[in-house]
Steps between C-alpha positions, in 0.01 A plus 500: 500500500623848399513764747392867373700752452528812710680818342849578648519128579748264333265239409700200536639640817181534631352194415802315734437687747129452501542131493766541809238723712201281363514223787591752777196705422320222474566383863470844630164632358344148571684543833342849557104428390541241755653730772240759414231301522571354817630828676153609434356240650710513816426886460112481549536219755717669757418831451661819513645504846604127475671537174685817632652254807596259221636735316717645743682193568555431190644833418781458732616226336498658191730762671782276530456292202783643338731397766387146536572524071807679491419658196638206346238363222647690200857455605436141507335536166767661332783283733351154288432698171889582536676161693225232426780219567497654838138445588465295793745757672303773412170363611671332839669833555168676458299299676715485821527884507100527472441253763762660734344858411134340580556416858719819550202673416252349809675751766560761254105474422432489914719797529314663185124403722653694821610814318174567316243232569160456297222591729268227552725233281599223775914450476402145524347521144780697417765205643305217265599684206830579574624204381389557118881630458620127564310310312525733213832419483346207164430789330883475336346220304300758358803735367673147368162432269533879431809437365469188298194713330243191635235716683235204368637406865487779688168550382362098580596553868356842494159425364502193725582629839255759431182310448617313802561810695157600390363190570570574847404824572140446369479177721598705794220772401222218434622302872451875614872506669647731714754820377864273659448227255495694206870667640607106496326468133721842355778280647433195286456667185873592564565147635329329175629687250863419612428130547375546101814642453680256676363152340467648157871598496546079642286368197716668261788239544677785748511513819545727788737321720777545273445862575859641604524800696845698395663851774645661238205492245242587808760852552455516117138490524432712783776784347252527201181453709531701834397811336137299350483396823471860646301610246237224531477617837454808387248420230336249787441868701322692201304211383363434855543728713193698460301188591675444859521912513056496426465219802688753735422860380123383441338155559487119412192546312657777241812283482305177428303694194826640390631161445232409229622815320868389523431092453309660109715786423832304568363131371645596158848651586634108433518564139749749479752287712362181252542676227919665627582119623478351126658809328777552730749245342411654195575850583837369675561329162462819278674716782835258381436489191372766317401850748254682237267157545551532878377863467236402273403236759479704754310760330263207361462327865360900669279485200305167568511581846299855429284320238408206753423708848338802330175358346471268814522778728238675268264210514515412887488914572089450361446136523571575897135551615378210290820258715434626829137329430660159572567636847263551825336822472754604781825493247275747265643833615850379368417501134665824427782434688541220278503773189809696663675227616475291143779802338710333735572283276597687213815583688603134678472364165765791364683461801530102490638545150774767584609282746623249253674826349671555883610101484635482145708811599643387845290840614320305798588738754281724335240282540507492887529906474167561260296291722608630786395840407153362388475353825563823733279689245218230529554485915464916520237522227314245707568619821319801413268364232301238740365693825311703218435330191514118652565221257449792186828656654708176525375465097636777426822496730598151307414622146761839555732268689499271192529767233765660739711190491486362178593891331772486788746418232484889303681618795801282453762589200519133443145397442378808393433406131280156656283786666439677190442153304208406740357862441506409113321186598246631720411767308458301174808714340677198416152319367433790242846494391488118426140553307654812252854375443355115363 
């Protein structure tokens, strides 16, 4: 079957990299219907206050998920697109590191509970999950199918563990359960998905225990890595923040509505880092090989971006009144929260893709520094957005903080030219020019 062409797209080039994204998106968007579905569900049975306790739990975790990672899953990527006779190394290395980094992270997320604690969220919800870090630790099974381009895998276990995970969760609602046991069932969903991981990577004629964990590649690893890892904490604190900072500043209630605006606006921000994770060894490729095609790549990769976030954000920003319909009557008043928070998007999907940009370069300090500023804006913005304006101020605190961030990069004399590419992009410049000059 022949793809169709786009303009300003080289068509063979395209169709390969179709075919590579194919099975991720595959896995993902069945993945998400499923997720949606069934956050809805849990949604209307727990209600707003109920969903803001779960919620707060769960956002602490999220808070130090870059630490229990490392900021490792493209490095390892790249690592076994570079040295694949080195794999079990890498993947021992990896793995040892993340499970080392998940049970540093227990204290560090007690110590995280004491300094700002989420009213009414129980630390003993907050304990179950802090154990997701460890068992994530599988997950470098997903980077190695990554990087074999054999995401029909990734996508099986996905798909799988998700109707499972599902499965679950509506039990629990029909047996009318209390709020703990769906803490433990967030917990499984992390637990199953790594067990997929685990015996999928074992019926492939490999297997884990010849894993090999190697000091001076780990120093390697973490000399690339530490800076991801402070910038995932950084992007963990504008991505979240405002949900833990609504609890606090306002109540449960507001913070368990806000989450149903977060859970839809933010359901879609996998495709971007779907879309980076199959191009990436091609944009290292044409970076060694020929740099106009690495600029034309680049150029090409802020254009799909723009031409994949705008119309959705267009579509959700009306379609919101009709979605919050499939919620209690109680989640109604967030519907046009939904419609500020959606532009979001526009800028995490830009953002995701100059980050590749940052990598290819070595420039991943920079990432840690852009994300830190859209953090402190997002924190400020918020802190004096949500005593008046409630969740409508922590919309619009996370869609400057985003826009702030990702447009970080005109400020520095080495990225400056990426900023103005992504203003071609979003502003169609780069569109018209492809239409007129064919």
């Amino acid at each position: 079957m022949r793809i169709p062409g786009i303009k300003g797209f080289d068509q063979q080039a395209f169709e390969k990299y179709f075919k590579n994204t194919g099975w991720l998106f595959i896995g993902r968007v069945g993945s998400l219907v499923i997720k949606m579905a069934v956050s809805i569900v849990v949604a209307n049975y727990l209600g707003r206050g109920n969903n803001g306790i779960l919620t707060g739990g769960i956002t602490y975790i999220y808070f130090f998920s870059a630490i229990a990672t490392l900021g490792l899953d493209q490095f390892i990527v790249k690592e076994l697109h570079v040295f694949p006779e080195n794999r079990d190394q890498i993947l021992g290395t990896s793995f040892w590191m993340k499970v080392i980094a998940g049970f540093l992270c227990v204290p560090l997320i007690y110590i995280g509970y004491l300094i700002y604690p989420a009213k009414a969220t129980p630390y003993s919800y907050v304990f179950i999950l802090s154990f997701t870090g460890v068992v994530q630790a599988f997950n470098v099974i997903d980077s190695y199918f990554q990087s074999q381009v054999r995401s029909k895998y990734i996508m099986q276990v996905q798909v799988i563990g998700n109707l499972v995970s599902a499965a679950i969760k509506v039990g629990l609602v029909y047996m009318h359960m209390s709020l703990v046991w769906f803490v433990y069932a967030y917990f499984f969903d992390i637990l199953l998905l790594s067990l997929g991981y685990f015996f999928t990577y074992q019926d492939k004629q490999r297997s884990v225990f010849t894993w090999q964990f190697q000091g001076s590649l780990a120093s390697k690893l973490l000399s690339y890595s530490w800076p991801l890892i402070i910038a995932g904490i950084m992007v963990s604190l504008y991505m979240k923040i405002d949900q833990i900072m609504l609890q606090n500043l306002v109540n449960v209630k507001e913070a368990g509505a806000y989450n149903t605006v977060a859970q839809l606006s933010e359901a879609w921000n996998f495709i971007p880092s779907v879309i980076v994770t199959s191009l990436f060894p091609a944009i290292l490729n044409a970076r060694r090989d020929d740099i106009n095609r690495y600029k034309k790549r680049i150029q090409n990769l802020y254009d799909l971006m723009v031409y994949l976030s705008l119309p959705a954000a267009l579509v959700i920003t009306f379609a919101s009144p009709l979605i919050y319909k499939l919620y209690k009557p109680e989640y109604a008043y967030a519907a046009p929260v939904l419609s500020v928070h959606i532009w979001s998007g526009v800028f995490v999907f830009l953002g995701v893709a100059s980050s590749q940009y940052l990598i290819a370069e070595n420039l991943n300090k920079l990432t840690f520094i852009r994300t830190g500023f859209g953090a402190v804006v997002n924190i400020v913005l918020n802190l004096m957005l949500i005593p008046k304006m409630g969740m409508m101020g922590a919309a619009i605190a996370t869609l400057v903080a985003y826009a702030s961030a990702t447009f970080f990069v005109l400020f520095i004399p080495a990225t400056y030219k990426q900023g103005l590419m992504m203003f071609r992009s979003l502003f169609l410049i780069s569109l018209f020019q492809k239409i007129f000059n064919r």
